[in-house]
C-alpha positions in Angstrom: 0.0 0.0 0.0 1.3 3.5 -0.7 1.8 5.5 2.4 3.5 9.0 3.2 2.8 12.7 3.0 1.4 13.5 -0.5 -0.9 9.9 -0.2 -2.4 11.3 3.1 -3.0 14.5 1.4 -4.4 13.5 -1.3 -6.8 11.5 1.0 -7.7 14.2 3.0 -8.9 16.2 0.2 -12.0 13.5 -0.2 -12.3 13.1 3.6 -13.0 17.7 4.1 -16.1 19.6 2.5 -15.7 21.6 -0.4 -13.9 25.3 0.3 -12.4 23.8 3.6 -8.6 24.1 2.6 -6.9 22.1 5.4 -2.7 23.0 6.1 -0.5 20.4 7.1 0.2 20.4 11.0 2.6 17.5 10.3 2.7 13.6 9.6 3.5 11.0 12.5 3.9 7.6 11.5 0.2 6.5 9.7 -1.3 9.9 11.1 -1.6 13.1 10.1 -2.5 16.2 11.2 -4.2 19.3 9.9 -5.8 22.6 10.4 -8.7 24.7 8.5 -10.7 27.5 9.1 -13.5 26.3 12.1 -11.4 22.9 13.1 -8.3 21.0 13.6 -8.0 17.2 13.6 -5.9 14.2 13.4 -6.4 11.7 11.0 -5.7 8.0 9.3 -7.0 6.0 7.0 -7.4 1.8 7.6 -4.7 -0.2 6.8 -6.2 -2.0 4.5 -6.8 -0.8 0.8 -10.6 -1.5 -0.3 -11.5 -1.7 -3.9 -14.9 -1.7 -3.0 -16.7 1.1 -1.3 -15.4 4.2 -0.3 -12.5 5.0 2.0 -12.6 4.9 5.5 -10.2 6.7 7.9 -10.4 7.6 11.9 -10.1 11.4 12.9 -10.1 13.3 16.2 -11.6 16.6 15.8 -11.5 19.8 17.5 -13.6 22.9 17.0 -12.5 25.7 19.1 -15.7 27.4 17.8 -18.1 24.9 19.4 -16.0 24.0 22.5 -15.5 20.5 21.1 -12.2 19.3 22.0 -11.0 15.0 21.5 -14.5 13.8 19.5 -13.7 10.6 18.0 -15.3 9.9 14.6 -14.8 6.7 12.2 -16.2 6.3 8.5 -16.9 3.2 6.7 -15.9 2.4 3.6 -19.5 1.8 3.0 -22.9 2.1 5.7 -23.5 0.0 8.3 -26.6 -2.0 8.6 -29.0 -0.6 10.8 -29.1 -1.7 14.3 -25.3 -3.1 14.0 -23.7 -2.8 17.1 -20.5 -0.8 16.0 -17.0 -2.4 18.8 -14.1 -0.3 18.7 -11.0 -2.4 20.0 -7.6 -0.9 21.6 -5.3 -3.9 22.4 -7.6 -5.3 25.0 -10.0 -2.7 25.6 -13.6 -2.8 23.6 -15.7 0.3 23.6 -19.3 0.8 21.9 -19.5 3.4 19.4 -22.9 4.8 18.3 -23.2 5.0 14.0 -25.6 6.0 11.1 -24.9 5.7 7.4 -21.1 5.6 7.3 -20.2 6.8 10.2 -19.1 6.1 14.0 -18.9 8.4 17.0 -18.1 7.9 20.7 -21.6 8.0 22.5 -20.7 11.0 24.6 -17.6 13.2 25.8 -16.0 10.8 28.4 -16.1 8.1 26.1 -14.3 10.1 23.9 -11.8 11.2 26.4 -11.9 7.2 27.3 -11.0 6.2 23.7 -8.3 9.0 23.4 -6.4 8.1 26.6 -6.5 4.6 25.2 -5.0 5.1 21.8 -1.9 7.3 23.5 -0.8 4.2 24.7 -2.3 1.6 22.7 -0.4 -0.4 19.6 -3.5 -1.3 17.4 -7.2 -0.4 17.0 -9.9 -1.5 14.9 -13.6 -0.7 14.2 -16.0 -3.3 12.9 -20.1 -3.0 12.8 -21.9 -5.1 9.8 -22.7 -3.5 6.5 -25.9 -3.2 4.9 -26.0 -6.7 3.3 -25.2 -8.3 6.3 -21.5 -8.7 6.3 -19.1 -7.9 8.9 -16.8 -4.2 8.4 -13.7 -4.2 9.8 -11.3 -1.7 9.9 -7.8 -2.0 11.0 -5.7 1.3 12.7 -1.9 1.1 13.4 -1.6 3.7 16.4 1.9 4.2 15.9 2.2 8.2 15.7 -1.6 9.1 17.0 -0.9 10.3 20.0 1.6 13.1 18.6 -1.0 13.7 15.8 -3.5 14.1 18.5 -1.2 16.7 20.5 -0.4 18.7 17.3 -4.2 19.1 16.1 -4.9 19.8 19.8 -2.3 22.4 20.1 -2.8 24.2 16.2 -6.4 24.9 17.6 -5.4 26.2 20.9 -3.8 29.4 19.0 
């Protein structure tokens, strides 16, 4: 799979909306993180390289605007069926993610403080819910670099 700076980029243009021009904060390891004008964020994609579907990454995003600081968010490469419970795994810790459509959050603040603290020190993570025909999603996150990814989109939003 083709990794580094200009792949990430390249994926992060699909992953913002339209007229959101993110700056590079810096890349650590699979994570990256960037800056635009209402948010900051860290981000990776799975490490695994779907042909079908669309691509689905991991972020934590801040909005200083809002007072959001740490929400987790996961997209699918395609949605989830629903009902699906949706288990995000750190090493040996499982949390339980709420989802819609494509997406994944962190059913409150705490657990996504929770999920943070665990990725600073965990090795892997992976997301996996069933899709809408019935068959199981998983996603697969190396967590090597997240934490510093997390500090730097933390800190580019607290200027």
């Amino acid at each position: 799979m083709v990794r580094g700076r200009n792949f990430l980029l390249f994926f992060l243009a699909l992953a913002v909306p339209a007229g959101a021009q993110p700056q590079s904060v810096g890349i650590f390891g699979q994570w990256g993180a960037f800056r635009d004008s209402t948010r900051c964020y860290a981000i990776s994609e799975t490490s695994e390289h779907r042909r079908e579907g669309g691509r689905a990454f991991a972020s934590i995003g801040y909005w200083p605007g809002r007072n959001i600081r740490g929400q987790v968010h996961f997209r699918f490469a395609r949605p989830k069926r629903p009902g699906s419970a949706v288990l995000l795994r750190i090493d040996d810790r499982t949390f339980q993610l709420i989802g819609g459509g494509a997406d994944g959050w962190a059913p409150d603040a705490a657990a996504d403080a929770a999920i943070v603290t665990a990725m600073r020190t965990g090795v892997a993570m992976s997301v996996e819910t069933r899709s809408e025909g019935g068959g199981l999603m998983r996603d697969d996150y190396p967590l090597r670099g997240a934490a510093t990814a997390i500090d730097a989109a933390a800190i580019a939003c607290a200027r």
